[in-house]
C-alpha positions as CSV (number, residue, x, y, z in Angstrom):
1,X,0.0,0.0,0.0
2,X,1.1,3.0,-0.9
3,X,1.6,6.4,1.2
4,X,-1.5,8.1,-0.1
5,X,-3.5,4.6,-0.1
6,X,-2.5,4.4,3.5
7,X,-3.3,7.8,4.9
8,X,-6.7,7.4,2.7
9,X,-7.4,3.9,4.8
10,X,-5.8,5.6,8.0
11,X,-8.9,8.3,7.7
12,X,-11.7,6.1,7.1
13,X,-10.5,3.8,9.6
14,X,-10.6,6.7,12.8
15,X,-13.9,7.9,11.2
16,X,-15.6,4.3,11.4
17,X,-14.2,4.2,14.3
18,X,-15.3,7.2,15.7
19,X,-19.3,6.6,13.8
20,X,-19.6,3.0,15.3
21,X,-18.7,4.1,19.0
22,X,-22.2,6.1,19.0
23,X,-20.5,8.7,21.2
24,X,-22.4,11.3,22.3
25,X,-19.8,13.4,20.4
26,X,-20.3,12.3,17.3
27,X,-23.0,13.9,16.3
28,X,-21.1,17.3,17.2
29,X,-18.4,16.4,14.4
30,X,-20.8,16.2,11.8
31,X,-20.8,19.8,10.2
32,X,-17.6,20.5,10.5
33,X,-15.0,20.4,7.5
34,X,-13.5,17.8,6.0
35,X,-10.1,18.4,7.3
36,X,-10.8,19.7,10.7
37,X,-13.8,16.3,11.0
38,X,-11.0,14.0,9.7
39,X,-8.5,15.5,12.3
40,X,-10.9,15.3,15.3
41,X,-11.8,11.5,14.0
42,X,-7.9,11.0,14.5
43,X,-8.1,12.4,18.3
44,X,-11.1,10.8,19.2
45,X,-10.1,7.3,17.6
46,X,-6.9,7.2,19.6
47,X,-8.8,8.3,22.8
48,X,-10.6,5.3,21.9
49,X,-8.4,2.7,21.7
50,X,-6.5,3.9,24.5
51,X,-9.7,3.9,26.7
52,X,-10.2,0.6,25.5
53,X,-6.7,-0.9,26.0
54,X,-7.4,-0.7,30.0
55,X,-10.9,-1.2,30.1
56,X,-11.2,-4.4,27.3
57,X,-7.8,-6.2,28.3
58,X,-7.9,-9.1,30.7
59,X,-6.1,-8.5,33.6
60,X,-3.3,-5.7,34.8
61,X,-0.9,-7.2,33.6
62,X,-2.0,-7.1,30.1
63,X,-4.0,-3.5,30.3
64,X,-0.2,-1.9,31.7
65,X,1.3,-3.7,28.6
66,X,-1.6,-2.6,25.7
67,X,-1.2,0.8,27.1
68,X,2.8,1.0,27.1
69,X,2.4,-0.2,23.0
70,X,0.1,3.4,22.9
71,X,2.7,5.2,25.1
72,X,5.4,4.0,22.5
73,X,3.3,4.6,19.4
74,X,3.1,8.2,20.3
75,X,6.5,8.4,20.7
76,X,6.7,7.1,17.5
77,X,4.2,9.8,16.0
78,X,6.0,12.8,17.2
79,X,8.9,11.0,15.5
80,X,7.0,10.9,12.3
81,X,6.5,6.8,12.3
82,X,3.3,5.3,12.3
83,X,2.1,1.8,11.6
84,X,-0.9,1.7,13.1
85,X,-3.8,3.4,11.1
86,X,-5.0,5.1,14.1
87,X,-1.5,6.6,14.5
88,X,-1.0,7.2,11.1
89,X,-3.7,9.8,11.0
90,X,-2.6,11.4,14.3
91,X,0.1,12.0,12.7
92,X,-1.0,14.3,10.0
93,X,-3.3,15.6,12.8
94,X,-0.5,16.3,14.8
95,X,1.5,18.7,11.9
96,X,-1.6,20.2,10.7
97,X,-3.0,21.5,13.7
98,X,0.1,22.1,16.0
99,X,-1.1,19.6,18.7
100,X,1.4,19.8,21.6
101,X,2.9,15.7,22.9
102,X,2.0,17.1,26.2
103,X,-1.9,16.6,26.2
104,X,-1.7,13.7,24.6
105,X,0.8,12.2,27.6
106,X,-2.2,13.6,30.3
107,X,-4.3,11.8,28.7
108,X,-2.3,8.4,29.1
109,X,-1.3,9.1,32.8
110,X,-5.5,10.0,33.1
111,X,-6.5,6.5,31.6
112,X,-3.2,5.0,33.3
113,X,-4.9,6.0,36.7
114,X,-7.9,3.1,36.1
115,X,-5.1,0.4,36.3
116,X,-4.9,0.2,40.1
117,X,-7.5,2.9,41.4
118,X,-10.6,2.4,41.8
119,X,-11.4,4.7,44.9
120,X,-10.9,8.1,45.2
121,X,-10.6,10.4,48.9
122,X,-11.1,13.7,48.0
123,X,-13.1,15.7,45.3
124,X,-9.1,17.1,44.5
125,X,-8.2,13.5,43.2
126,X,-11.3,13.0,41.2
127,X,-10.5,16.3,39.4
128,X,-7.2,15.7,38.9
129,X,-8.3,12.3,37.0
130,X,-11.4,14.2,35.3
131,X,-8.2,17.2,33.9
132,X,-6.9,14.4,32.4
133,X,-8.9,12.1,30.6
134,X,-11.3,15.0,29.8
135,X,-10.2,18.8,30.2
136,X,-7.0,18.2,28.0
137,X,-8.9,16.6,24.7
138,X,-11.1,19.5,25.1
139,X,-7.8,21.5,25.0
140,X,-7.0,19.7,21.8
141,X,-10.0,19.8,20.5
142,X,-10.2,23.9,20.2
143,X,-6.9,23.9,18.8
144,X,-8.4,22.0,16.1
145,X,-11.9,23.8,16.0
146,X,-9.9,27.0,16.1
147,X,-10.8,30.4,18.2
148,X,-10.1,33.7,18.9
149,X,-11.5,34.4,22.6
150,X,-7.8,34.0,24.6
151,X,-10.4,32.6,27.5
152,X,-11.3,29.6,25.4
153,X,-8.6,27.2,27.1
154,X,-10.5,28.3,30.5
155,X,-13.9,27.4,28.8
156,X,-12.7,24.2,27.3
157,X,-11.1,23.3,30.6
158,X,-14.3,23.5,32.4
159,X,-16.8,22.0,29.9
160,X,-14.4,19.1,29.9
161,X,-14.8,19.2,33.6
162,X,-18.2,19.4,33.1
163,X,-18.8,16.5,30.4
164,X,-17.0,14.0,32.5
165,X,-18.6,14.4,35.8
166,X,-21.9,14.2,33.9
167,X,-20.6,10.8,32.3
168,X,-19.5,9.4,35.8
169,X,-23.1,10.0,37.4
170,X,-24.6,8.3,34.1
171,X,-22.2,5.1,34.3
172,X,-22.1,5.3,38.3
173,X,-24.1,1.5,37.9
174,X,-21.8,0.5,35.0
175,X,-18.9,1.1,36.8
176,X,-19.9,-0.3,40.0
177,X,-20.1,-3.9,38.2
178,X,-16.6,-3.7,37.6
179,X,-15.6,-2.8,41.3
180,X,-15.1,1.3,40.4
181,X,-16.1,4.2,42.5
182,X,-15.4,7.7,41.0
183,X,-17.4,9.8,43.5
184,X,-15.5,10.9,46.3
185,X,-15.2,9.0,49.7
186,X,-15.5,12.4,51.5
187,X,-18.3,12.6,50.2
188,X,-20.4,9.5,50.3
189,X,-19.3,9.8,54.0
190,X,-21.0,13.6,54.3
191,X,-24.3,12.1,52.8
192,X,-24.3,8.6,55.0
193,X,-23.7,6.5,52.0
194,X,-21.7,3.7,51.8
195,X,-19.6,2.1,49.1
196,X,-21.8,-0.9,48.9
197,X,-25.0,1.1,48.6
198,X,-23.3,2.5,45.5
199,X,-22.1,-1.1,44.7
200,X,-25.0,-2.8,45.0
201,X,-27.2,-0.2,43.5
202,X,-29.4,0.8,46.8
203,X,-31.9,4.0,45.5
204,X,-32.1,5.3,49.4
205,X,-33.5,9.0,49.7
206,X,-29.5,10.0,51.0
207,X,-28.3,8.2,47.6
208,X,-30.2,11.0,45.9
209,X,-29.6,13.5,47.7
210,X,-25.6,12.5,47.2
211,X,-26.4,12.5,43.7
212,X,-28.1,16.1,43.6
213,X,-25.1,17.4,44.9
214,X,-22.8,15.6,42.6
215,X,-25.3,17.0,40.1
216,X,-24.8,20.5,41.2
217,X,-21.2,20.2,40.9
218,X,-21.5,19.1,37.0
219,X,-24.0,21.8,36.6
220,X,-21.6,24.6,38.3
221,X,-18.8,23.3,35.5
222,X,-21.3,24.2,32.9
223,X,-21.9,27.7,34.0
224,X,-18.2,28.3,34.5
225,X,-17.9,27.5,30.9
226,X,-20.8,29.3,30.0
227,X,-19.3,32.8,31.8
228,X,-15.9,32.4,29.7
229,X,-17.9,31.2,26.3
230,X,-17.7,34.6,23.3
231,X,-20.7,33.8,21.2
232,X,-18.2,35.8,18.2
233,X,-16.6,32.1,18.6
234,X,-19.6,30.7,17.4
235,X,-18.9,29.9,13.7
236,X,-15.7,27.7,14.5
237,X,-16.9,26.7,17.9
238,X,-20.0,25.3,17.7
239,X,-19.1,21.5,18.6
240,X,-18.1,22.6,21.1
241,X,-21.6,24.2,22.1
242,X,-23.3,21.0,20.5
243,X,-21.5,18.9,23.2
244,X,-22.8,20.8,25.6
245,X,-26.5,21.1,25.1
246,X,-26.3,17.5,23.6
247,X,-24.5,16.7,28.0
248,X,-26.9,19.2,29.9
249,X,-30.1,17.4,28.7
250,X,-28.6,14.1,29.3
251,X,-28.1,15.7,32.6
252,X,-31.3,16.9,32.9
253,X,-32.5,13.1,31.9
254,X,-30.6,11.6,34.9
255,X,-32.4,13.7,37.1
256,X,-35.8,13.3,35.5
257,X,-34.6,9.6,36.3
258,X,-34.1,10.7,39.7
259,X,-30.8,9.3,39.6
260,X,-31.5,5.7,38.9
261,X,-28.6,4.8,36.9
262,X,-28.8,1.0,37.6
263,X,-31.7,-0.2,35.7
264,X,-31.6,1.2,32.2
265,X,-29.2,2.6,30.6
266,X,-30.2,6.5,30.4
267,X,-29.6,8.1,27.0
268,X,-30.6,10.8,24.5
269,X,-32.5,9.6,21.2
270,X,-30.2,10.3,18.3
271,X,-33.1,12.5,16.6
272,X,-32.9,14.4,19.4
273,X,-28.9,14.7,19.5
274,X,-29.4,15.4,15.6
275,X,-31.8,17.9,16.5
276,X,-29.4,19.8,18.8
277,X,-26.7,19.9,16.7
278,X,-28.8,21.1,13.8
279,X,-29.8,24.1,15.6
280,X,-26.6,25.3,16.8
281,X,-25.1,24.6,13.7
282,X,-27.4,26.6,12.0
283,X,-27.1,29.5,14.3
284,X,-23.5,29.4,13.7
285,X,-23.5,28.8,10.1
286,X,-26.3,31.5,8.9
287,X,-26.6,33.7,12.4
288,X,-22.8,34.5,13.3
289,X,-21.8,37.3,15.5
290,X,-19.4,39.7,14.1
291,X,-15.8,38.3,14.0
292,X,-12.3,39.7,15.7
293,X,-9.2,39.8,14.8
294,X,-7.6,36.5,13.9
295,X,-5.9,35.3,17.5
296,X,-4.6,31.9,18.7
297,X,-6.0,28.7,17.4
């Protein structure tokens, strides 16, 4: 295969990739351009696999080796060698858009984390993990997206913030079955819940009201990133906005579920996540703000 028959497969490989997943952020890729959708395809495919080297592998020992091959094949990128597909079209993502090693290593050390912990103390150390895994490819993300407000790393940070504490309240029951606990010991203790309630699925009245407050926090992240959002970002930003509205009314689902997590799975219908992103898109596309002057991104 040649180099152009390679980097063609490489792209349709992170896009499939990326389309089967049936991410909630998928739908917020759709109107974007080809380059910029091919490059976020490229990000989100090797947050993917490297997700999945920890979570699919069959015991530590093997998860600590799958995810030393993706430390190594990053190495390799920045180098400007690729075998694997996925790599191949980081690369190009990599040149194109400027992306620095350094979020890219977070993100490791984030999914690294799920190796051996499974508890956390302190609010502090779920952050930490949530920077990682979360607030950093949101970092990525905008440099690919593009912007011109200089408080968009701020917003990014805190929607990514945002996204995953809304994602470990979805999948609290889904990650109880496999012995993991991302809400904070401190807390659980403040509210008179135990780590087997959580474990075992037990919908008391202080469950929930453990849950509003974890609730609250997620919806404090979103108005953080709201304060620091310029609507003159719009035209190149609006993913960014689709993930949002697209993870506030899955939040507002949970709690319309009053926090059962444990018996059905609690999604948006993808008419409605079409719907969404239409509508912003739209706005963006036909409605734009006045611009500024070009500035980072």
């Amino acid at each position: 295969m040649n180099a152009k028959a390679a980097a063609g497969f490489a792209a349709r490989y992170c896009g499939k990739l990326t389309r089967v997943s049936r991410s909630n952020f998928y739908v917020s890729f759709l109107f974007l351009p080809k380059k910029k959708r091919d490059a976020i395809h490229a990000v989100y495919a090797f947050c993917r696999v490297v997700d999945d080297s920890v979570d699919k592998a069959a015991d530590v020992e093997a998860r600590t080796k799958q995810l030393e091959r993706w430390k190594r094949y990053l190495e390799d990128a920045y180098r400007g060698r690729a075998v694997h597909p996925v790599m191949i079209q980081l690369i190009r993502t990599i040149a194109a858009f400027g992306l620095p090693k350094e979020y890219f290593e977070k993100l490791i050390e984030g999914v690294a984390m799920d190796l051996t912990q499974t508890r956390y103390e302190t609010f502090e150390e779920v952050r930490n993990y949530c920077y990682r895994v979360a607030s950093v490819v949101g970092l990525i993300c905008i440099k690919i997206f593009g912007y011109e407000n200089p408080k968009t790393p701020q917003y990014a940070e805190n929607l990514g913030m945002a996204l995953q504490w809304t994602n470990i309240l979805r999948d609290l029951g889904k990650d109880a079955k496999m012995g993991r606990i991302y809400l904070p010991r401190e807390d659980l203790r403040k509210f008179g819940v135990t780590e087997d309630d959580i474990l075992q699925g037990r919908l008391s009245d202080k469950y929930r009201t453990l849950m509003d407050f974890q609730a609250q926090r997620a919806e404090s992240y979103y108005r953080e990133a709201e304060a620091l959002w310029d609507p003159a970002d719009l035209r190149t930003m609006f993913p960014a906005e689709i993930m949002k509205a697209v993870y506030q009314r899955l939040l507002a689902k949970i709690r319309a579920r009053h926090f059962d997590v444990y018996t059905q799975e609690i999604a948006l219908p993808g008419l409605l996540k079409l719907a969404i992103a239409c509508k912003i898109y739209l706005s963006a596309r036909f409605f734009p703000l006045p611009q500024r002057g070009r500035g980072p991104g």
